[in-house]
C-alpha positions in Angstrom: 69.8 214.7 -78.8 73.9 215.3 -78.0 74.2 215.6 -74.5 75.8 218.8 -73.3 79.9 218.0 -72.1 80.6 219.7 -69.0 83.4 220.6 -68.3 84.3 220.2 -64.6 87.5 222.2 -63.5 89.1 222.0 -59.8 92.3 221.7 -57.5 93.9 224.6 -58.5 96.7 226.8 -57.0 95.4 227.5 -53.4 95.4 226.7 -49.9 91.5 225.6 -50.8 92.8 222.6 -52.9 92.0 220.0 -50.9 88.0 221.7 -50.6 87.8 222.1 -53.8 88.4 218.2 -54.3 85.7 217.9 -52.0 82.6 220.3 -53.5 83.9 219.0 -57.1 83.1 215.2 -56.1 79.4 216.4 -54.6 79.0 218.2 -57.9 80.0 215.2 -60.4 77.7 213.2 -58.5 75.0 216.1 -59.3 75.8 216.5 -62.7 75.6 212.2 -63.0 71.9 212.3 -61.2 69.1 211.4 -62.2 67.4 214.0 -65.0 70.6 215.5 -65.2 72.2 212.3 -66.7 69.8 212.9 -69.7 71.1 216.2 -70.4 74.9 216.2 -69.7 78.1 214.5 -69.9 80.5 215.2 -67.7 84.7 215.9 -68.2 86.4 216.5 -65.0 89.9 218.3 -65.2 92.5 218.4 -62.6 94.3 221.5 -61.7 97.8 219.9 -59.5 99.0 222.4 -57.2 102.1 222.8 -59.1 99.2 224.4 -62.0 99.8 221.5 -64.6 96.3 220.2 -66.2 95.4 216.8 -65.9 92.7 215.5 -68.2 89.5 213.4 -67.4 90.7 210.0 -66.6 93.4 211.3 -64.0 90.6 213.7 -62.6 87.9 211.3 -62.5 90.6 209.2 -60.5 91.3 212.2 -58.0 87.0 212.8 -57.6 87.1 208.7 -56.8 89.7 209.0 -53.8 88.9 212.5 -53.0 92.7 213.1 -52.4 95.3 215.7 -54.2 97.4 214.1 -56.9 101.0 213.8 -55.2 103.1 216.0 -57.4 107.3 215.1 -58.2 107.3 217.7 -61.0 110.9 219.0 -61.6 111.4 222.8 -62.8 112.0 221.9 -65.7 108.9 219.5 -66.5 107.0 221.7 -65.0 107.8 224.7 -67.2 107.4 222.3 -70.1 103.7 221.6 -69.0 102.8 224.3 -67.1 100.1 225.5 -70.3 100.3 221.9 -71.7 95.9 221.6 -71.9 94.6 218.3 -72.2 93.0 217.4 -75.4 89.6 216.6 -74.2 89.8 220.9 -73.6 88.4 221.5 -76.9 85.3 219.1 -76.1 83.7 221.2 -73.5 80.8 222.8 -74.2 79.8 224.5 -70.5 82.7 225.0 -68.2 81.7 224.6 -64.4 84.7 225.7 -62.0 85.0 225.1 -58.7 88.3 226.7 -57.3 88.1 228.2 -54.1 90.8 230.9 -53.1 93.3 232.7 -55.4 94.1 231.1 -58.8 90.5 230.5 -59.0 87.8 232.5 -58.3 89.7 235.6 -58.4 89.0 236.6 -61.9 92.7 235.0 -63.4 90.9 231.4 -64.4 87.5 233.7 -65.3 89.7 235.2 -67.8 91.1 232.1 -69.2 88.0 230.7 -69.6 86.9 233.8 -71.4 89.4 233.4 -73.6 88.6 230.1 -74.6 85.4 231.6 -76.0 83.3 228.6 -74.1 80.0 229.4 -71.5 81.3 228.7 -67.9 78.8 228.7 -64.4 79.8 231.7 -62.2 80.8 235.3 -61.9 82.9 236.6 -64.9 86.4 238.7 -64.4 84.9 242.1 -62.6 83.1 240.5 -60.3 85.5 237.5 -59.2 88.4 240.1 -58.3 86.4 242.7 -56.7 84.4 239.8 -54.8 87.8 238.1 -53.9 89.9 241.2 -52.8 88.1 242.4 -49.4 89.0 245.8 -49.9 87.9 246.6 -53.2 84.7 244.5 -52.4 84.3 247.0 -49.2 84.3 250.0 -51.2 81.8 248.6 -53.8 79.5 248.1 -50.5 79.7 251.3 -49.5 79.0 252.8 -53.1 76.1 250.6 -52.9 75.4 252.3 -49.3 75.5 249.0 -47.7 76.3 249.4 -43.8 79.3 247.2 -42.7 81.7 247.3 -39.3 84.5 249.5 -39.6 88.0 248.9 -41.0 91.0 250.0 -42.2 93.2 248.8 -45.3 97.0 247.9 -44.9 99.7 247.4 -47.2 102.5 245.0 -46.3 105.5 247.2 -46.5 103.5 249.2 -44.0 104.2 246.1 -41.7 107.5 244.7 -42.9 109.4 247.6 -44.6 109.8 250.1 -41.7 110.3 249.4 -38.0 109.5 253.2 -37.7 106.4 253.2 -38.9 104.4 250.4 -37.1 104.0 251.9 -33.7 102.4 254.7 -35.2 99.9 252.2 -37.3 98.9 250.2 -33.9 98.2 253.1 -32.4 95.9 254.2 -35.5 94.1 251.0 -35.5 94.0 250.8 -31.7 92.3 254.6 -31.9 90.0 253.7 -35.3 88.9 250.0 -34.5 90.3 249.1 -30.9 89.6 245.7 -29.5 89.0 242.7 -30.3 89.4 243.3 -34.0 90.3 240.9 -37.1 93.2 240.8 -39.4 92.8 239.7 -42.5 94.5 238.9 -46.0 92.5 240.7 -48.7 93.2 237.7 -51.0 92.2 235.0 -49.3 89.2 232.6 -48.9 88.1 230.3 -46.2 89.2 232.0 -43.5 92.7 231.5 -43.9 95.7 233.7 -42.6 92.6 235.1 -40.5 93.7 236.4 -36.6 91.3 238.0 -33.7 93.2 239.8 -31.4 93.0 241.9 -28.4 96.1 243.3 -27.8 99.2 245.1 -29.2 101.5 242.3 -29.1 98.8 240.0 -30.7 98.1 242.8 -33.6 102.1 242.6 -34.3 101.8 238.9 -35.0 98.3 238.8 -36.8 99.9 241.6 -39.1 102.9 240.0 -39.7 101.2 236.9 -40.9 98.4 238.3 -42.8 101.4 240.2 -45.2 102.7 236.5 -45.1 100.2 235.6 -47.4 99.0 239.1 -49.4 100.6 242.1 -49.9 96.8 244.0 -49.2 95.7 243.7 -45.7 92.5 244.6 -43.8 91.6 245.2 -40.2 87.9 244.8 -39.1 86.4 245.9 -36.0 85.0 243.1 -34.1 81.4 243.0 -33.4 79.0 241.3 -31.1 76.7 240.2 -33.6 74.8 236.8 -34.7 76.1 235.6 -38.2 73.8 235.2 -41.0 74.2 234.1 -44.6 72.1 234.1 -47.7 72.5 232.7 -51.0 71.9 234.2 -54.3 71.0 231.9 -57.8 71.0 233.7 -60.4 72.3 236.6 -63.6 70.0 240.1 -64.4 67.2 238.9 -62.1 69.0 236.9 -59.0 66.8 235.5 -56.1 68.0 235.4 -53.1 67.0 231.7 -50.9 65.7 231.5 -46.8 68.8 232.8 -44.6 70.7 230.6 -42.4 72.8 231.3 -38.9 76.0 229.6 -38.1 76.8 229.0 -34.4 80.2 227.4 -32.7 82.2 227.0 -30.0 85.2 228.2 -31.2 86.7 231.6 -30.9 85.8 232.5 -34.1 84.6 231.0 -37.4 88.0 229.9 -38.7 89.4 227.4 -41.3 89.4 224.1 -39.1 85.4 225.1 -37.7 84.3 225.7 -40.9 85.6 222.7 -42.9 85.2 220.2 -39.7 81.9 218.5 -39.4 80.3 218.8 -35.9 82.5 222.2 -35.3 80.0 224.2 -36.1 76.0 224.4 -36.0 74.0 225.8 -38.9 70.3 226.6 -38.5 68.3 226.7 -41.6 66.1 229.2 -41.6 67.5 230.8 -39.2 65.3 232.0 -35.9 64.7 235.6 -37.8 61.6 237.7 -37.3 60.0 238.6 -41.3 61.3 241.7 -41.5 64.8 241.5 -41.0 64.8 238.2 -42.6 63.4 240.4 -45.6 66.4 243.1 -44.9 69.1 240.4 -45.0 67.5 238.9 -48.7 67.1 242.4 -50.0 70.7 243.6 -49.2 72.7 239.8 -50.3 71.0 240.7 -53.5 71.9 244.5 -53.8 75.7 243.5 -52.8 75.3 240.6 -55.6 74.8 243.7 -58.5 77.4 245.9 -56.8 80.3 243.9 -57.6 78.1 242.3 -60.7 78.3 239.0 -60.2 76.1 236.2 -62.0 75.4 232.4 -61.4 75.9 232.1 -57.5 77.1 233.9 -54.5 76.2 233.7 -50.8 76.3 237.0 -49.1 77.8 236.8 -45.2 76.1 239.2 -42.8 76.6 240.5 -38.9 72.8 240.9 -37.2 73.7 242.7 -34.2 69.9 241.5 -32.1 70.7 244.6 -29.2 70.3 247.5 -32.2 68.6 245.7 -34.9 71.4 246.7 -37.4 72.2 244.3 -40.5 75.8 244.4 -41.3 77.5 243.1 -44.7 80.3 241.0 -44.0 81.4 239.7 -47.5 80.5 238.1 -50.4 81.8 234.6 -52.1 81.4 234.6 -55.7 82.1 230.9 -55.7 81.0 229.2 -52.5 81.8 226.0 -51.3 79.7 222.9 -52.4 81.0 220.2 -49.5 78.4 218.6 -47.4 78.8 221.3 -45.0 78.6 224.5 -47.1 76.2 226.5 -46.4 75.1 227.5 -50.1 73.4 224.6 -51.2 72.1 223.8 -47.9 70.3 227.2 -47.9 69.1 226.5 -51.9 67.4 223.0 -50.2 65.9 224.4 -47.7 64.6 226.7 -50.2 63.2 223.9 -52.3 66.1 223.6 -54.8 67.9 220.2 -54.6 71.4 219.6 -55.1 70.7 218.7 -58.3 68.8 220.9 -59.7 70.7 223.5 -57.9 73.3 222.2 -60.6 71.5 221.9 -63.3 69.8 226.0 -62.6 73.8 226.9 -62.3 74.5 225.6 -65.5 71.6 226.9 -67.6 72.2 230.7 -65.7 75.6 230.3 -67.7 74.3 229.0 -71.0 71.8 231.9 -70.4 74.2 234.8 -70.0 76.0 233.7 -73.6 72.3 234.0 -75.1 72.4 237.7 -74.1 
């Protein structure tokens, strides 16, 4: 029997390059395993961060060393190549992407894919850009009637086009939100661009940043609240795996905690009673079906202990798979393995063309 060619895709376009290197190497490893060996074959491709392709001997070289490709590409190569696809494209038979942030799990590779006509693990075009952009994915929530803190959206020529007009938003958010509160790029994954403040002068900077890297902005209340997560395997019928808590030191859970090992603590299962361990599984899969996504997500919630209440935080359509992501950490605590959390990824794909 042919084994099945996977089709491994990652780099990409993004601030998460360099983590996507990362959680692609874990999942070539997977894919290469032991039972999974039987049944696929895999063909890595490299996305540079100048967005030129580079087929499965470069990319298996770049899993090996774990480190980005150092790009020299002239304007005028690079135009040249930019859509140059390597010929081992047209081998691929399930595509498995891994591209964290914008350029890659914000519905624009989806599409490609799609177009290419080929199965590929994940959450199609819908669900990638309404799970990437935070505002759109906050009014899903709250169609779904799922509770989450207050916040207000932003545009950046709110910040940056009229000196007039900012004092008049500080005050706004300062009278909706007050402090501390969070500003954040819509766009963005990983926690970058992210700022906590607790001042004026603090929410001038963290604006003027965040419109540094988006044009769509958000601004969260901050909450004093125990942070939960819980992943979601799955299409139609998704189940959702035991909940985990992440603790840390830092001020909040930004880019250098989360991607550090020994910066932050995760607890798997988290010290939950039944009931709201229930509540968190029941709502990461009813925000899963509101911005219909398929494959794998892990849902992010705020448990604030002193009320009781279970806030939604956000969803990732295409979590991190490093050895200190919290997805499949939660799946093997669940009693899914790396590996077969792989191999359940890739038949959920193959399973969705069937339909």
């Amino acid at each position: 029997m042919n084994k099945l060619r996977v089709g491994l895709l990652f780099g990409g376009r993004s601030g998460e390059h360099e983590v996507s290197i990362v959680s692609a190497s874990a999942i070539a490893k997977a894919i290469l395993a032991n039972g999974n060996a039987e049944k696929y074959e895999l063909l890595p491709f490299y996305i540079q961060k100048d967005g030129i392709w580079q087929g499965v001997e470069v990319a298996q070289q770049v899993l090996d060393s774990k480190q980005p490709l150092q790009t020299t590409t002239d304007s005028d190569s690079l135009k040249a190549n930019l859509w140059q696809f390597p010929q081992q494209v047209t081998e691929v038979d399930v595509w498995f992407p891994i591209l964290h942030g914008p350029n890659g799990e914000d519905g624009t590779v989806q599409g490609l894919l799609s177009l290419m006509q080929v199965p590929f693990v994940g959450t199609g075009v819908l669900g990638s850009s309404v799970g990437m952009d935070k505002i759109a994915m906050k009014m899903a929530f709250s169609q779904a009637g799922l509770p989450q803190v207050k916040y207000m959206a932003i545009n950046r020529s709110q910040v940056w086009s009229n000196p007039c007009v900012f004092p008049k938003l500080g005050d706004e958010i300062e009278a909706n939100l007050g402090y501390p509160c969070f500003v954040k790029p819509a766009n963005l994954g990983s926690s970058v661009g992210i700022s906590k403040v607790r001042s004026r002068s603090e929410l001038e900077v963290a604006l003027d940043n965040a419109a540094s890297y988006d044009r769509r902005i958000i601004v969260e209340a901050g909450v004093k609240a125990r942070e939960v997560e819980c992943a979601v395997l799955g299409n139609d019928c998704p189940q959702a795996s035991v909940v985990g808590e992440i603790t840390y030191n830092s001020d909040f859970y930004d880019y250098e905690t989360k991607y550090t090992e020994g910066k932050a603590d995760l607890f798997i299962p988290a010290k939950l009673s039944s009931e709201i361990t229930a509540k968190v599984q029941e709502m990461a899969i009813l925000a899963f079906q509101a911005v219909d996504a398929a494959g794998l997500a892990r849902v992010d919630f705020f448990y604030v202990e002193e009320t009781g209440e279970v806030l939604i935080n956000e969803i990732n359509t295409l979590p991190g798979f490093t050895s200190t992501s919290m997805y499949p950490q939660l799946w093997a605590a669940s009693g899914v393995p790396f590996a077969e959390l792989v191999d359940r990824l890739i038949q959920a794909a193959l399973e969705r063309v069937q339909k």
